[in-house]
LODOKE-59844 format. One record per atom (N, C-alpha, C, CB): residue number from 1; residue in one letter; y, z, x; atom name. Coordinates in pm, 1 decimal, always signed. Glycine has a CB too. Layout:
+-----+---------+----------+----------+----------+-------+
| num | residuo |       py |       pz |       px | atomo |
+-----+---------+----------+----------+----------+-------+
| NUM |       A |        Y |        Z |        X |    CA |
...
+-----+---------+----------+----------+----------+-------+
***
This chain:
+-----+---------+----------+----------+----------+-------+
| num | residuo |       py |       pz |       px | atomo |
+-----+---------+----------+----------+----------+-------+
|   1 |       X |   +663.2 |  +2197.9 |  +3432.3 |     N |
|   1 |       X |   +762.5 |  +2232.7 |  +3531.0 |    CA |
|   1 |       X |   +857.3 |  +2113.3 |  +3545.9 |     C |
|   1 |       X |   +695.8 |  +2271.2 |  +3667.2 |    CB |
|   2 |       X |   +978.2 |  +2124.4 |  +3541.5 |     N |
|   2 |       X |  +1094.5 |  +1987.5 |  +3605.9 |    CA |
|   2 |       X |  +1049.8 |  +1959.0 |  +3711.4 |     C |
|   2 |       X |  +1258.2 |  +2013.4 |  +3640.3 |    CB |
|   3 |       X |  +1104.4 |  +1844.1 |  +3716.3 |     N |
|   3 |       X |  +1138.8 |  +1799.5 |  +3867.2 |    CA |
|   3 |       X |  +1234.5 |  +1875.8 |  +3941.4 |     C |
|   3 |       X |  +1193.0 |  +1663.5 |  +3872.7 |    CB |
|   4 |       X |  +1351.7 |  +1860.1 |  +3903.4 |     N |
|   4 |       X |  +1425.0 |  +1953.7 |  +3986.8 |    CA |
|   4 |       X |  +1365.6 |  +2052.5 |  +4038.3 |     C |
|   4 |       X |  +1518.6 |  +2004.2 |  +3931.7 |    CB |
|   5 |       X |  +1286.6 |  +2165.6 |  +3974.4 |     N |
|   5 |       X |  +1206.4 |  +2239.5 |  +4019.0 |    CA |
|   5 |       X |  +1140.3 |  +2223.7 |  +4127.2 |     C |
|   5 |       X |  +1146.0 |  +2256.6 |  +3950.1 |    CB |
|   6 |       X |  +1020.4 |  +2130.1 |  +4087.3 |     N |
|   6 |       X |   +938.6 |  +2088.5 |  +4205.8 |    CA |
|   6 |       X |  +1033.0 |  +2042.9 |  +4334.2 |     C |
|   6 |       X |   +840.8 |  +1963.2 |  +4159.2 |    CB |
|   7 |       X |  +1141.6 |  +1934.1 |  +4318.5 |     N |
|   7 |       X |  +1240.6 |  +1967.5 |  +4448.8 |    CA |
|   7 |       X |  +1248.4 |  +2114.3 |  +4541.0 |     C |
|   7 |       X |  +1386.2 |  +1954.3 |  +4389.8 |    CB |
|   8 |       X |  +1287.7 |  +2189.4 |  +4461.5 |     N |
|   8 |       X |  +1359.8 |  +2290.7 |  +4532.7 |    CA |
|   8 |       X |  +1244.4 |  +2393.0 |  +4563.1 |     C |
|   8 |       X |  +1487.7 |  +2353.6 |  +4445.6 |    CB |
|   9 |       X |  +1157.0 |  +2408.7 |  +4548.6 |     N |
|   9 |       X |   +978.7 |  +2433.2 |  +4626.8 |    CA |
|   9 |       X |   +983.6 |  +2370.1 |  +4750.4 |     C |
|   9 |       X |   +828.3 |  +2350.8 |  +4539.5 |    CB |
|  10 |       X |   +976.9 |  +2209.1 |  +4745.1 |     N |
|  10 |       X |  +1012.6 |  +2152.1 |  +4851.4 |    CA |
|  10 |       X |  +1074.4 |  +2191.1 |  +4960.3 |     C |
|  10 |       X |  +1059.7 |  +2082.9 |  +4824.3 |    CB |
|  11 |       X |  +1169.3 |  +2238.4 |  +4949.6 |     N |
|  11 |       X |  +1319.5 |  +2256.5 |  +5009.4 |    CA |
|  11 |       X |  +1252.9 |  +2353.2 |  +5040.8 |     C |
|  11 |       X |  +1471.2 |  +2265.3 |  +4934.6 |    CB |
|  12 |       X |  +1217.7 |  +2443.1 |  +4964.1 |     N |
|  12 |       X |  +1202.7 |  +2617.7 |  +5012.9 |    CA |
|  12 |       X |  +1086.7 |  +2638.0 |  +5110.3 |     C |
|  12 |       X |  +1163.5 |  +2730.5 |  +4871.6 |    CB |
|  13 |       X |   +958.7 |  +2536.7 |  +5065.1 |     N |
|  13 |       X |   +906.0 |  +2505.1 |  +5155.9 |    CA |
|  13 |       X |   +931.8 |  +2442.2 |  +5321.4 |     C |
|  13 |       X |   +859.4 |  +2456.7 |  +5094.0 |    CB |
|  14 |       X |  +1005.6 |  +2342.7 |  +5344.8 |     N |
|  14 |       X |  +1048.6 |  +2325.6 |  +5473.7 |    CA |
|  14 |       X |  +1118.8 |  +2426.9 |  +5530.4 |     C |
|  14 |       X |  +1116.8 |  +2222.7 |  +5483.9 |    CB |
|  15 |       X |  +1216.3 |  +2445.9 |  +5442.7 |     N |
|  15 |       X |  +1373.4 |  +2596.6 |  +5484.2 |    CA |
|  15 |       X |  +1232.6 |  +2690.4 |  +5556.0 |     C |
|  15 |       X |  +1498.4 |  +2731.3 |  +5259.5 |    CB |
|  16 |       X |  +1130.8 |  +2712.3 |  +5506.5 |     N |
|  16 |       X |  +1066.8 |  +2853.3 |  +5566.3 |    CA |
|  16 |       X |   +978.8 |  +2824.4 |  +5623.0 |     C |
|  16 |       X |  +1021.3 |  +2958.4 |  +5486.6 |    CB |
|  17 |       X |   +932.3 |  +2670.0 |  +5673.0 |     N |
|  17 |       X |   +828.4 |  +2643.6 |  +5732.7 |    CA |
|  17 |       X |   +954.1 |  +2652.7 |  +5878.1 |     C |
|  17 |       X |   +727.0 |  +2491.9 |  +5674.2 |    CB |
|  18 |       X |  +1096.9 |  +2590.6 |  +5883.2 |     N |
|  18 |       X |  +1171.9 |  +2567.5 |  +5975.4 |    CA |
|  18 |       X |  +1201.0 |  +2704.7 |  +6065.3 |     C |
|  18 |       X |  +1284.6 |  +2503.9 |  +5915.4 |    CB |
|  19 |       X |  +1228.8 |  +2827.7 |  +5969.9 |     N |
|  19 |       X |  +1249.7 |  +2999.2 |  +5969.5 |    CA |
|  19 |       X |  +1127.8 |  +3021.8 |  +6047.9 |     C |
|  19 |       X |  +1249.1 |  +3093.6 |  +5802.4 |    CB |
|  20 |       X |  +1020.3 |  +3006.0 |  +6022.9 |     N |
|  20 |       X |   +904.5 |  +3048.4 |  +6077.7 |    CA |
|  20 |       X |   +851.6 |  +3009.6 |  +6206.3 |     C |
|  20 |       X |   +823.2 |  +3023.6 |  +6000.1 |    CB |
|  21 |       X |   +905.7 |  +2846.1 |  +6248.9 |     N |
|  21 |       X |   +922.3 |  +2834.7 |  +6365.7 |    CA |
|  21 |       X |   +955.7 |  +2858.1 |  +6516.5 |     C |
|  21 |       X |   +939.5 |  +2807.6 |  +6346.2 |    CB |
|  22 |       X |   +932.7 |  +2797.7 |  +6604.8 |     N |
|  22 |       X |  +1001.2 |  +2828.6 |  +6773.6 |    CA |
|  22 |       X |  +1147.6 |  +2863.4 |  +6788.0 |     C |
|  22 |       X |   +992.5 |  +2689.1 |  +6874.2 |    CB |
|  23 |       X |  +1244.1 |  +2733.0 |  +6718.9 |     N |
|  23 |       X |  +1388.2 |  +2821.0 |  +6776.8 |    CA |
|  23 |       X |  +1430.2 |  +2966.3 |  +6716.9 |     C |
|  23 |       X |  +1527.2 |  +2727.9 |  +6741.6 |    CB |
|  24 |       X |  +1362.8 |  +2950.9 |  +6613.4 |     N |
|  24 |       X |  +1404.2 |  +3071.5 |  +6512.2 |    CA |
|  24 |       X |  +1344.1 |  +3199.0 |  +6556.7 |     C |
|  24 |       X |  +1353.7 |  +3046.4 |  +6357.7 |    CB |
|  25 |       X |  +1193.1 |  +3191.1 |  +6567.8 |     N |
|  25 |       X |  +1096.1 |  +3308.2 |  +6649.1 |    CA |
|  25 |       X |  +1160.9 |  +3337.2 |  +6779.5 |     C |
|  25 |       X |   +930.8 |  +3254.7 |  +6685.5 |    CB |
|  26 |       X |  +1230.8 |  +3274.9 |  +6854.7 |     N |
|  26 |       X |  +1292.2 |  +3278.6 |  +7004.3 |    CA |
|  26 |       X |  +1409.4 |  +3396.3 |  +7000.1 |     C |
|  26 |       X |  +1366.4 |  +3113.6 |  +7051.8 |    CB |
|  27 |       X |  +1463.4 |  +3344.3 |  +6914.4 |     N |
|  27 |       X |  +1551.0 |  +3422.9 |  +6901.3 |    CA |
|  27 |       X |  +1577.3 |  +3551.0 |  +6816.0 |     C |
|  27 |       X |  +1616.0 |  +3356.7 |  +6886.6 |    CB |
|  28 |       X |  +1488.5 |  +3609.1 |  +6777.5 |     N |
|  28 |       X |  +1462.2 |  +3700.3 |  +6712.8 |    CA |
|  28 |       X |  +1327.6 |  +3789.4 |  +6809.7 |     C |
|  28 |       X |  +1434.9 |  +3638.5 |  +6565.8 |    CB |
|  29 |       X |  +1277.9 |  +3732.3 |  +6935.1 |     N |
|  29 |       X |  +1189.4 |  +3796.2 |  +7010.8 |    CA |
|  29 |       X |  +1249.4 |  +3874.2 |  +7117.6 |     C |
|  29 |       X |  +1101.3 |  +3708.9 |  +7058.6 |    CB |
|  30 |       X |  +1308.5 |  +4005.5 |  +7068.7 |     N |
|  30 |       X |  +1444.5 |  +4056.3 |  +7154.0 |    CA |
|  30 |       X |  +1317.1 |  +4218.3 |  +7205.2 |     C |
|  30 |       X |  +1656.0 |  +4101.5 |  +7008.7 |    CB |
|  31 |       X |  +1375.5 |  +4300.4 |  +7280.1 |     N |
|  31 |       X |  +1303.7 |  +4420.6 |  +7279.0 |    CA |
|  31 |       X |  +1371.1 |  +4552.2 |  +7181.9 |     C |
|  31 |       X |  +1293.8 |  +4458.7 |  +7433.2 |    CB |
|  32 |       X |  +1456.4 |  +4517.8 |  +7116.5 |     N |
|  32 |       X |  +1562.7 |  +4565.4 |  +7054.0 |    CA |
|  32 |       X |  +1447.7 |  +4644.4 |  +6904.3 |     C |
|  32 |       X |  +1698.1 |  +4415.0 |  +7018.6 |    CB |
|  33 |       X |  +1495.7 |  +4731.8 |  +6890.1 |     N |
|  33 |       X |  +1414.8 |  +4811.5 |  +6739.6 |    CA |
|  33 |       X |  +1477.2 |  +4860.4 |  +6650.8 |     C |
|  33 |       X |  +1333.4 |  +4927.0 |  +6754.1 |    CB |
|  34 |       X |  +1552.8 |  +4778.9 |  +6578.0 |     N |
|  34 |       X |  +1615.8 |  +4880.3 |  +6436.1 |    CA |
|  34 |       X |  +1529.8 |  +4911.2 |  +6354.7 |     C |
|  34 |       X |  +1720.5 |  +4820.1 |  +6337.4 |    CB |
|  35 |       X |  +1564.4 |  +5027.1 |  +6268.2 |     N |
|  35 |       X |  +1460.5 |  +5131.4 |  +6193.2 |    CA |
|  35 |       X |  +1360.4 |  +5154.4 |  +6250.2 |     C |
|  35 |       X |  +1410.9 |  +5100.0 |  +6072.9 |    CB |
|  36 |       X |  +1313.6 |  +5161.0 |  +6457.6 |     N |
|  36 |       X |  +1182.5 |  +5173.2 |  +6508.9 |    CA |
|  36 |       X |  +1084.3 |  +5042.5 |  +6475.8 |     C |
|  36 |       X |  +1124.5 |  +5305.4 |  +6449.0 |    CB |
|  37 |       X |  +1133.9 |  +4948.1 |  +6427.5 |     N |
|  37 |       X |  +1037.9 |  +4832.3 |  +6401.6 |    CA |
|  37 |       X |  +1060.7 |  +4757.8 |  +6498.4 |     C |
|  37 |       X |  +1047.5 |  +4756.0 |  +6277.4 |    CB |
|  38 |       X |  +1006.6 |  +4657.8 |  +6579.6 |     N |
|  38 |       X |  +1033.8 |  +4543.0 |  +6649.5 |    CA |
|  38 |       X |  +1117.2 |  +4420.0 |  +6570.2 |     C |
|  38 |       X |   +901.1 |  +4497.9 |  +6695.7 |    CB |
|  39 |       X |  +1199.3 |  +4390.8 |  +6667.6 |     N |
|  39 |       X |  +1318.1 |  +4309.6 |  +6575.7 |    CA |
|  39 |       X |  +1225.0 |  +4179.1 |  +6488.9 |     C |
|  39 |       X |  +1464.5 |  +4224.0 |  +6704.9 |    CB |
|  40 |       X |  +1137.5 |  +4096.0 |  +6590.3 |     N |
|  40 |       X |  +1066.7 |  +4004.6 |  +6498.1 |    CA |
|  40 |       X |   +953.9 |  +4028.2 |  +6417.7 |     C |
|  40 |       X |  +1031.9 |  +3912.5 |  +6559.0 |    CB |
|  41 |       X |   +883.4 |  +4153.0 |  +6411.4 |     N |
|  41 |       X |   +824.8 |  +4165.8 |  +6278.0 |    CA |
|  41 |       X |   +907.0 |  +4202.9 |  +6186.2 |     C |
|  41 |       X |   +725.1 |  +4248.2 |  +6270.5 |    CB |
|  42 |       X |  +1013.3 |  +4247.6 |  +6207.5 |     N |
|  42 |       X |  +1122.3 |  +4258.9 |  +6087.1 |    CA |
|  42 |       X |  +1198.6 |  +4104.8 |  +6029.3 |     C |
|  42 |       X |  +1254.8 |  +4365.4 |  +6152.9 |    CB |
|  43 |       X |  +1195.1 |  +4040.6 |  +6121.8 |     N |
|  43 |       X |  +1245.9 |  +3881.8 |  +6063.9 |    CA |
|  43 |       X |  +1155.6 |  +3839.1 |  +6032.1 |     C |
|  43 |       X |  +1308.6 |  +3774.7 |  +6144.2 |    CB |
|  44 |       X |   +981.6 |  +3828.0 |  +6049.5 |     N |
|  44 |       X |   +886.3 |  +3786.6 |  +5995.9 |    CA |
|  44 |       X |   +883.5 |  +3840.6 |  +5864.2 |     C |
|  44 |       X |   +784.9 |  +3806.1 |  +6067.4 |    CB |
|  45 |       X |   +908.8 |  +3917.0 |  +5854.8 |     N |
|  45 |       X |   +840.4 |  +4028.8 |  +5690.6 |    CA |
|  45 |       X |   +987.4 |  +3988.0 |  +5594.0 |     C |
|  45 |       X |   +824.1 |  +4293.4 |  +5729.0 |    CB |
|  46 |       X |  +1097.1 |  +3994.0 |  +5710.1 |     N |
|  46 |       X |  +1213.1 |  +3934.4 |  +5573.8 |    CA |
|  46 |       X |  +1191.2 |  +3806.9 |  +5529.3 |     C |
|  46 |       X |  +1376.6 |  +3922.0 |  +5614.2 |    CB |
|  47 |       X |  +1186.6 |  +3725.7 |  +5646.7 |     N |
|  47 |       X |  +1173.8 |  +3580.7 |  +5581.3 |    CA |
|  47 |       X |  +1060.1 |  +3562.3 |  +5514.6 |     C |
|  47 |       X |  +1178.6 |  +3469.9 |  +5675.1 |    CB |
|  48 |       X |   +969.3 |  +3618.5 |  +5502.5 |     N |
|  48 |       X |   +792.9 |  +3633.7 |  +5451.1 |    CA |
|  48 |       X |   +894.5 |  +3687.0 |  +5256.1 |     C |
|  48 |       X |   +639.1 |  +3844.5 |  +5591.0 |    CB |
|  49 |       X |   +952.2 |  +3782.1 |  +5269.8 |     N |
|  49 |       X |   +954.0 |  +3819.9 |  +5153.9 |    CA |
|  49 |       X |  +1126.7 |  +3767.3 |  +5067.3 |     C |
|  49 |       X |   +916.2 |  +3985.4 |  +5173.4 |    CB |
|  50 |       X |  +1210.8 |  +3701.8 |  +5156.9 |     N |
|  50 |       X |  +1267.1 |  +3613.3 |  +5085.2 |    CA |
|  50 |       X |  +1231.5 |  +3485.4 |  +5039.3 |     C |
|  50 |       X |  +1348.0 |  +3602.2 |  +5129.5 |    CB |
|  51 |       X |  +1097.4 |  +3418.8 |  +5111.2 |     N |
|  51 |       X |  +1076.0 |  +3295.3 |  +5030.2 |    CA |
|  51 |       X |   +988.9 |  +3352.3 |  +4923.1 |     C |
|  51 |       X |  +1007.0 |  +3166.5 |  +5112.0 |    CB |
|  52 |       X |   +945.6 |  +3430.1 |  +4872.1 |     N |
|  52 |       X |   +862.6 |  +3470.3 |  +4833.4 |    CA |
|  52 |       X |   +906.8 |  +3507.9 |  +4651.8 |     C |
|  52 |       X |   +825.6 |  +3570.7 |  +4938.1 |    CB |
|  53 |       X |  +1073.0 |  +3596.2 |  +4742.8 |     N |
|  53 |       X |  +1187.0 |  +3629.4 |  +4578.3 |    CA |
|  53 |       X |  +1243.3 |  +3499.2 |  +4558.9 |     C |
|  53 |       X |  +1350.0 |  +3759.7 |  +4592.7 |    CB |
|  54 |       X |  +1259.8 |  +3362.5 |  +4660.0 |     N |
|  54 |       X |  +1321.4 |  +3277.2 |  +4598.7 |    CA |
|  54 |       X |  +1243.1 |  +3189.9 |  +4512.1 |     C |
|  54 |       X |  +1386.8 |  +3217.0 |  +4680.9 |    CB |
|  55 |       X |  +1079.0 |  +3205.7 |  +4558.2 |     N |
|  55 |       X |   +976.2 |  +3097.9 |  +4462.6 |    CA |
|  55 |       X |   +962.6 |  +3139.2 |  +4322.9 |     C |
|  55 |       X |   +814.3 |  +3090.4 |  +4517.1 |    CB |
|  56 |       X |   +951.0 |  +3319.1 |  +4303.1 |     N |
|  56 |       X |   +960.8 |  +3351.2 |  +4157.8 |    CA |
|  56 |       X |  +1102.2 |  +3296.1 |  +4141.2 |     C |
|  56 |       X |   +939.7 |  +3518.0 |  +4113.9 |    CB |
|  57 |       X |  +1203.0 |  +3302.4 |  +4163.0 |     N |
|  57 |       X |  +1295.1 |  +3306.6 |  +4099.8 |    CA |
|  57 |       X |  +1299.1 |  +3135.2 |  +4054.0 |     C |
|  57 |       X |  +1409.5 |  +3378.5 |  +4180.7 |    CB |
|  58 |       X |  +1231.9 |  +3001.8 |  +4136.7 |     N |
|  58 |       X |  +1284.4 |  +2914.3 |  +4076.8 |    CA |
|  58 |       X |  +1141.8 |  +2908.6 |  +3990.8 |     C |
|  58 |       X |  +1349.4 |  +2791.6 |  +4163.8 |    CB |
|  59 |       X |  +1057.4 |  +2903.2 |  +3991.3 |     N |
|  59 |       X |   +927.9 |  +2910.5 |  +3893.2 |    CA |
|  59 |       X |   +964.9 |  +3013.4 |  +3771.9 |     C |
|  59 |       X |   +780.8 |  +2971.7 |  +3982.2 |    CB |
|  60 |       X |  +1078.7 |  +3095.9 |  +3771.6 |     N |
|  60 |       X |  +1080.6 |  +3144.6 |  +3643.4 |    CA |
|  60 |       X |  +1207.5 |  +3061.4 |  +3529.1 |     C |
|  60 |       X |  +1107.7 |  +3310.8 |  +3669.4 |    CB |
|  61 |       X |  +1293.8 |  +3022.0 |  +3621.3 |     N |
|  61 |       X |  +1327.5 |  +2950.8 |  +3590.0 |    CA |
|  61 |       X |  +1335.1 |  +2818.5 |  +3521.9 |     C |
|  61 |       X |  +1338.5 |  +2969.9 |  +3631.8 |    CB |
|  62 |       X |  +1227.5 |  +2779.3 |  +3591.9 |     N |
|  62 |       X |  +1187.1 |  +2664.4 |  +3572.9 |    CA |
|  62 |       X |  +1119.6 |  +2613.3 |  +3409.3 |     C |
|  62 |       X |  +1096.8 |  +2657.9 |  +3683.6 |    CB |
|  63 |       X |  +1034.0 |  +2767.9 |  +3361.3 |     N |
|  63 |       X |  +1006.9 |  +2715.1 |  +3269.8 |    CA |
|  63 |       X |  +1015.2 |  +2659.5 |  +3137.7 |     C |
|  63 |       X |   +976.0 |  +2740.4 |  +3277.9 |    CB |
|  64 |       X |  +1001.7 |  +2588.3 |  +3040.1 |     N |
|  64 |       X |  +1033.4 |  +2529.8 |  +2959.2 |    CA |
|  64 |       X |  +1025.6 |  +2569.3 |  +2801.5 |     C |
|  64 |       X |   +983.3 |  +2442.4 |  +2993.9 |    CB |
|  65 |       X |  +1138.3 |  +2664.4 |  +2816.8 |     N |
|  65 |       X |  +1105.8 |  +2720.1 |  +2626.1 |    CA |
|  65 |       X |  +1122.4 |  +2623.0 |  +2589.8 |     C |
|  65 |       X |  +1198.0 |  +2829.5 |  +2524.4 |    CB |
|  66 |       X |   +996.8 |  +2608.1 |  +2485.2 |     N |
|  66 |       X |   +992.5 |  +2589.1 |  +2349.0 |    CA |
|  66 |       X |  +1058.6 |  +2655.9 |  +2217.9 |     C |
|  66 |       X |   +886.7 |  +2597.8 |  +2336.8 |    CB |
|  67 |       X |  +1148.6 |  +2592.3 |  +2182.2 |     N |
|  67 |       X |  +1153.6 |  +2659.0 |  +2033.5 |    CA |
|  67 |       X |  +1081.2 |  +2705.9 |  +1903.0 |     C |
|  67 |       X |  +1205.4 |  +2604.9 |  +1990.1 |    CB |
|  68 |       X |  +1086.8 |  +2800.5 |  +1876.9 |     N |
|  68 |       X |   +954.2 |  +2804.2 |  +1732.3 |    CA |
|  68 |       X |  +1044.4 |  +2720.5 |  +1632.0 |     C |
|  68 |       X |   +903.0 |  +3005.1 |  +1641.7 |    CB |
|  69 |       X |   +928.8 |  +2719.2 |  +1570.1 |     N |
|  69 |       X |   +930.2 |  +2576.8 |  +1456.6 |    CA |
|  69 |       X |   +860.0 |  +2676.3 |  +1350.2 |     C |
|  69 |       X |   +814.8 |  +2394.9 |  +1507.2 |    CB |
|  70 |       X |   +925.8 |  +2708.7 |  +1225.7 |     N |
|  70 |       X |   +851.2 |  +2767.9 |  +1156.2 |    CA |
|  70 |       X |   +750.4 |  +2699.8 |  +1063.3 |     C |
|  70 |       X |   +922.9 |  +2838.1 |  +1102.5 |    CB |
|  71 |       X |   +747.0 |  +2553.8 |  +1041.4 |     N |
|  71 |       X |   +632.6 |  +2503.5 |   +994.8 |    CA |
|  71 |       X |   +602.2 |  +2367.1 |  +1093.8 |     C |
|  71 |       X |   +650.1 |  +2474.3 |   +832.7 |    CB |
|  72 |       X |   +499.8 |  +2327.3 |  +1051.0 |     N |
|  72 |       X |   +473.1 |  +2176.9 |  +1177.5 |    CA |
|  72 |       X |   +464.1 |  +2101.9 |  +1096.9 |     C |
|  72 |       X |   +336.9 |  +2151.0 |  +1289.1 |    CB |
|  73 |       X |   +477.9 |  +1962.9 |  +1145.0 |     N |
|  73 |       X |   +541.0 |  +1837.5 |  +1061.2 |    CA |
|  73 |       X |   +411.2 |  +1816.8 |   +982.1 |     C |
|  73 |       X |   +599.4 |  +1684.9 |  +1158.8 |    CB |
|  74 |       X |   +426.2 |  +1747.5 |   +909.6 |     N |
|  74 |       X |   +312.6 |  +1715.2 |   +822.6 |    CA |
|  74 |       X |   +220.0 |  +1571.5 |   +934.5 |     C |
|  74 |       X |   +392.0 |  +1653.5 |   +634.9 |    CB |
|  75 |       X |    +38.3 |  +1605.9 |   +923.7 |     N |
|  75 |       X |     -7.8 |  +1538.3 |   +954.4 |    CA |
|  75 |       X |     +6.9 |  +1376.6 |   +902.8 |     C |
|  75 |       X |    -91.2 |  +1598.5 |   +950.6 |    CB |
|  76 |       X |    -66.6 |  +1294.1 |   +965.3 |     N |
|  76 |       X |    -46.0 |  +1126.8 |   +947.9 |    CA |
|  76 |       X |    +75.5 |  +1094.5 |   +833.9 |     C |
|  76 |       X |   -207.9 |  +1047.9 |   +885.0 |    CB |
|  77 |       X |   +175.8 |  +1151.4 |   +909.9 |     N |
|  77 |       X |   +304.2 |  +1115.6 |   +811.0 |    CA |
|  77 |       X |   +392.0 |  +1075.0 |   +913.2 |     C |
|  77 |       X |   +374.5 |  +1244.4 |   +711.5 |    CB |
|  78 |       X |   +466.3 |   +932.2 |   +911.3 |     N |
|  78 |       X |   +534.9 |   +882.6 |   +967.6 |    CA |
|  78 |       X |   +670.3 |   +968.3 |  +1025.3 |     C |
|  78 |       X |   +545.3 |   +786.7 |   +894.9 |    CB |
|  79 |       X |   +751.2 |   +976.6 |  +1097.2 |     N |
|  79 |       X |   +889.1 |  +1042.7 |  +1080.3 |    CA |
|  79 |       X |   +995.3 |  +1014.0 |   +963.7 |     C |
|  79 |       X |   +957.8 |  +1012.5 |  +1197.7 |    CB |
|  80 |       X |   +998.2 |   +908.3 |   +938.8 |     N |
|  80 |       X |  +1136.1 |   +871.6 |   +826.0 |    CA |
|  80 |       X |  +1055.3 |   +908.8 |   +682.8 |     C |
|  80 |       X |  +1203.2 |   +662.4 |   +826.8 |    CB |
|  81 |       X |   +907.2 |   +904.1 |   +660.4 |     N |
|  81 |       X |   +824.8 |   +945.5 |   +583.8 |    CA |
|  81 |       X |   +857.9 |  +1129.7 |   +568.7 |     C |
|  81 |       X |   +681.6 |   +891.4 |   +644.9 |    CB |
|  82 |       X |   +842.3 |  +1157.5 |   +671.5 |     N |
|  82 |       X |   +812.7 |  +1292.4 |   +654.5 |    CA |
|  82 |       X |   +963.2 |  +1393.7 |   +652.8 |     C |
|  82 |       X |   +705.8 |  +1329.4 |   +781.5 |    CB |
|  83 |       X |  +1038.0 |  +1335.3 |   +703.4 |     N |
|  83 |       X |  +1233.6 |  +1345.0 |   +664.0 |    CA |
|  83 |       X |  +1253.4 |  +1312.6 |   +465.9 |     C |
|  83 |       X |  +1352.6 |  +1146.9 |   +786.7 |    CB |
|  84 |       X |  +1216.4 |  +1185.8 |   +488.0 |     N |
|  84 |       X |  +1251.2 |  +1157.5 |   +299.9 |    CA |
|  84 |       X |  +1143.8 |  +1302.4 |   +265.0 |     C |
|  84 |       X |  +1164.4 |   +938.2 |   +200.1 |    CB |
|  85 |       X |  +1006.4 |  +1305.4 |   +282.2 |     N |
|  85 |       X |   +950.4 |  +1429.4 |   +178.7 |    CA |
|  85 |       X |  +1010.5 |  +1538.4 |   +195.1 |     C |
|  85 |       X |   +808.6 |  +1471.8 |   +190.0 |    CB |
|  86 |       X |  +1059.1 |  +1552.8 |   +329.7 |     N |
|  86 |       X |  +1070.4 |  +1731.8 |   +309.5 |    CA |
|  86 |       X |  +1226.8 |  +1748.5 |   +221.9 |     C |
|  86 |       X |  +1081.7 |  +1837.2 |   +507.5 |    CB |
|  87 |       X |  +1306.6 |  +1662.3 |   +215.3 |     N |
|  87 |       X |  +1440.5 |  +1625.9 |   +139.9 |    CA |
|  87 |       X |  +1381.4 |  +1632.4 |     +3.3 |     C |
|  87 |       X |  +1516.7 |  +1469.2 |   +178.3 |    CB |
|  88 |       X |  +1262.6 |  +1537.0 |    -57.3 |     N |
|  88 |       X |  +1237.5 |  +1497.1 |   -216.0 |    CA |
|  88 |       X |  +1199.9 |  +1633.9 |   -239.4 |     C |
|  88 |       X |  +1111.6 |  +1369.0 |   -264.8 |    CB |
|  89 |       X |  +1101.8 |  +1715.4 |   -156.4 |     N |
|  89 |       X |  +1035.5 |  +1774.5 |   -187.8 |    CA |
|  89 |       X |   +873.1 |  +1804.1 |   -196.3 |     C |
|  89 |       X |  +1083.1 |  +1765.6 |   -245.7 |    CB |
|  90 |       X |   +820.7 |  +1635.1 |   -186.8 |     N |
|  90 |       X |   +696.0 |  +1633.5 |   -208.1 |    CA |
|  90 |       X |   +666.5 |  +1545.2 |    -77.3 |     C |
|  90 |       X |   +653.4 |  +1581.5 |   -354.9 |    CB |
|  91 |       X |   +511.8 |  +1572.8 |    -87.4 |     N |
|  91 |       X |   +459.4 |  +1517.9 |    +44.0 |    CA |
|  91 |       X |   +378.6 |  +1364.4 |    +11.1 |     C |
|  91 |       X |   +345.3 |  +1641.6 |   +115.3 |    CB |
|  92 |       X |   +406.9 |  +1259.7 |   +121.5 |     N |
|  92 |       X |   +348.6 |  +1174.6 |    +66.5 |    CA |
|  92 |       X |   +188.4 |  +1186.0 |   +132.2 |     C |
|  92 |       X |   +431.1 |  +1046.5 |    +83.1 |    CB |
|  93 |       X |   +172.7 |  +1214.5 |   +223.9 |     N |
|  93 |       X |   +100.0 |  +1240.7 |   +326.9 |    CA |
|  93 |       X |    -23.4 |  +1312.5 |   +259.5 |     C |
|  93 |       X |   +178.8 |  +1319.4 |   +433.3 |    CB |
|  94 |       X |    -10.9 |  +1383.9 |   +118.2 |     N |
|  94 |       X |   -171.3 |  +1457.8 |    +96.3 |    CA |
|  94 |       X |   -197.7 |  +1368.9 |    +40.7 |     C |
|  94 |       X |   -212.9 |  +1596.4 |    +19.4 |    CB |
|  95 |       X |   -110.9 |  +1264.1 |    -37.2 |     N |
|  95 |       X |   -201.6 |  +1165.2 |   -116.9 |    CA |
|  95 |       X |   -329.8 |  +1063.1 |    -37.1 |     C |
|  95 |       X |    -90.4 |  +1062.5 |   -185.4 |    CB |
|  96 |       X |   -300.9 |  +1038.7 |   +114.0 |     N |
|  96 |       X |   -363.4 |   +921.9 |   +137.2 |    CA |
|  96 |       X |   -486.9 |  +1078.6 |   +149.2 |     C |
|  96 |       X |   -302.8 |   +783.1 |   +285.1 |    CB |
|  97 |       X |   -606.0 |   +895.2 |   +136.0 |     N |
|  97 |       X |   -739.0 |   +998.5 |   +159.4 |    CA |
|  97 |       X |   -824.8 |  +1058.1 |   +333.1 |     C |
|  97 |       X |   -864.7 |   +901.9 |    +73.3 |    CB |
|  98 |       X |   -869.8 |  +1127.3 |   +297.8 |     N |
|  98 |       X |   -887.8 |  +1151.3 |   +479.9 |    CA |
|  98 |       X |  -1071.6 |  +1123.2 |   +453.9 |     C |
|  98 |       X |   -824.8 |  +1377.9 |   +568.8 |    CB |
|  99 |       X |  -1094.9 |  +1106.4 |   +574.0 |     N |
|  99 |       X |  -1277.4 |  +1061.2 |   +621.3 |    CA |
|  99 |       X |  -1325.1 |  +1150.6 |   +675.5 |     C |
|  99 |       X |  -1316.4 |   +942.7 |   +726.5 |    CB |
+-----+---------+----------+----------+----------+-------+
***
């Protein structure tokens, strides 16, 4: 996972620990009922299910393709080693002996 990533968890974490709080609960504790629901279980369940679309969204984000590689470098072969073989053609790398 980035860092950046892990930041903005952070963030999303306080932002909804702050939402979930007293001034915020205060004011959303009305007697008022749209769609027949009580106004603050309806701000509980939104803010419950927007941090919820914003954590997939940065965790999907977040993650780190890899590119395919259609072959893998040759074992105990140096880099500038294993650049000159795959250019010559041949590998220097099967010659040494293995234990």
């Amino acid at each position: 996972m980035r860092q950046q990533s892990k930041e903005y968890i952070v963030i999303l974490f306080v932002a909804g620990a702050l939402a979930l709080n007293y001034p915020f609960l205060y004011l959303f504790d009305r007697a008022w009922l749209p769609f027949g629901i009580p106004l603050l279980y309806l701000y509980l369940y939104l803010v419950w299910f927007v941090v919820i679309a914003l954590l997939i969204a940065i965790v999907e984000h977040s993650e780190i393709h890899v590119p395919d590689r259609s072959e893998p470098p040759p074992e105990n072969v140096s880099q500038p080693e294993a650049a000159a073989a795959q250019q010559s053609g041949t590998d220097s790398g099967d010659r040494r002996s293995r234990s």
